[in-house]
C-alpha positions as CSV (number, residue, x, y, z in Angstrom):
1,X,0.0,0.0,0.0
2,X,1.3,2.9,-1.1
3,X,0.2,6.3,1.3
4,X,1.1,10.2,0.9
5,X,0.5,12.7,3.9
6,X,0.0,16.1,2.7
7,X,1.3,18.3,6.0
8,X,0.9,22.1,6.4
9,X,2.4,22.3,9.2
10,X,5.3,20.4,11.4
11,X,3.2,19.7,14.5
12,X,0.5,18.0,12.3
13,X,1.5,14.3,11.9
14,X,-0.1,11.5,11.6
15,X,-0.2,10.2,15.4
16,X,-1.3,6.8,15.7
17,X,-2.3,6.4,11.7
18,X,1.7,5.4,11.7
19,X,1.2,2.4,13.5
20,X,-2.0,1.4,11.4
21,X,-0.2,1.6,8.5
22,X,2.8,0.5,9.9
23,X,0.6,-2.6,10.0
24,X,-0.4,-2.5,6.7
25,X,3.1,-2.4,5.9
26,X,2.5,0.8,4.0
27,X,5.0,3.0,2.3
28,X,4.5,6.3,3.5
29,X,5.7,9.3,1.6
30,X,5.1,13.1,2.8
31,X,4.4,16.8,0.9
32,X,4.9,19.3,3.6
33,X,3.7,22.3,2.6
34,X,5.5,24.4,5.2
35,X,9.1,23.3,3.1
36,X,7.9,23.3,0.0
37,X,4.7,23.7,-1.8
38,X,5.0,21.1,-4.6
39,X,2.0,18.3,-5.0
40,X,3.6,14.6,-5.9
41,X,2.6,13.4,-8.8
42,X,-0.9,10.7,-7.7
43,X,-0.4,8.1,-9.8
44,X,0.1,4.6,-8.0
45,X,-1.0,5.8,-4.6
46,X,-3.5,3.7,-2.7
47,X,-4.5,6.4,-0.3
48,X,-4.0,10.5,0.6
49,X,-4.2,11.7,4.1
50,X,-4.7,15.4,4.1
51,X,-3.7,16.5,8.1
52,X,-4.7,19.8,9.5
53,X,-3.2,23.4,10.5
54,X,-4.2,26.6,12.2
55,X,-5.2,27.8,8.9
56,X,-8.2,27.6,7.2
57,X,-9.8,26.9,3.7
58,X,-10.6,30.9,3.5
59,X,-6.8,32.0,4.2
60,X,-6.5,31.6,0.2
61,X,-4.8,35.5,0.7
62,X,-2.4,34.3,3.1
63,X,-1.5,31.0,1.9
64,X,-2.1,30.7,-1.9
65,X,-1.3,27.4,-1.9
66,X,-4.4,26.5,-0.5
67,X,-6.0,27.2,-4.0
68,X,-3.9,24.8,-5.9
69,X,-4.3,22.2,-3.4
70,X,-7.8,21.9,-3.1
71,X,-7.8,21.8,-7.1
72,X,-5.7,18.5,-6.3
73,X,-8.3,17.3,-4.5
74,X,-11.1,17.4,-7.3
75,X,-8.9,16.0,-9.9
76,X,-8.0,12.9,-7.7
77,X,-11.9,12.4,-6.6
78,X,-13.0,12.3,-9.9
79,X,-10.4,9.5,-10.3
80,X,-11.2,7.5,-7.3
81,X,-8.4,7.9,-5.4
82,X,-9.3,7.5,-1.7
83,X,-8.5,10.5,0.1
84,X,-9.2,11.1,4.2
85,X,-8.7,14.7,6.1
86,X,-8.3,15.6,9.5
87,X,-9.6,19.5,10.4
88,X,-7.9,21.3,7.8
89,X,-7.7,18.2,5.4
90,X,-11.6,17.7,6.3
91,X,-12.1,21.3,5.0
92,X,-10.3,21.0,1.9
93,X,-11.8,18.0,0.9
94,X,-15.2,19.7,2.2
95,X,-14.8,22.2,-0.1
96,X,-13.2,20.3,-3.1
97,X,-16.2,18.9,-3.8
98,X,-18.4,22.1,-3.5
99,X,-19.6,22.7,0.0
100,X,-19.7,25.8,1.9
101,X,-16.5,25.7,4.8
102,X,-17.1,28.9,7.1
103,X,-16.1,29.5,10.6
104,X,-18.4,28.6,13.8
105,X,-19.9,30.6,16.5
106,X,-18.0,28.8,19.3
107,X,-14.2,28.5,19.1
108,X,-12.8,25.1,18.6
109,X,-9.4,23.1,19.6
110,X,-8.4,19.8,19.4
């Protein structure tokens, strides 16, 4: 099984996912956006986990990379390629595929 974490941030791993697919006996294989903004190339990968950040889908003036990212997302649903998100990832993929994201009433951590 062949996995790739998109990470936007260094304190946003993957926690106890690593010994899941540790498990699996998964190759794991990371973008990190806070190094380097480049998206690897899909093909052959069984599985994307998107983590989170302090940021949000709406930063888009802030970090522009959020743009071309969640244009990754689309591309890869229309070609079935599983892909889970945790709070930022869940908003990307949220919006990816056309829903409202916008901020809450209460504030939320964790």
């Amino acid at each position: 099984m062949k996995v790739h974490v998109l990470q936007h941030v260094p304190f946003e791993g993957i926690g106890s996912m690593a010994s899941w697919l540790s498990a699996l006996d998964a190759s794991i294989t990371y973008s990190r956006f806070y190094e380097s903004v480049d998206l690897l190339d899909p093909a052959g990968l069984d599985l994307v986990i998107v983590m989170g950040g302090p940021m949000s889908i709406n930063d888009k003036a802030v970090f522009a990379w959020l743009v071309e990212e969640k244009s990754f997302y689309a591309v890869q649903f229309k070609r079935d390629l599983p892909i889970t998100g945790i709070c930022l990832g869940a908003q990307l993929i949220a919006s990816a595929l056309g829903a409202r994201v916008y901020p809450t009433s209460a504030r939320e951590i964790g």
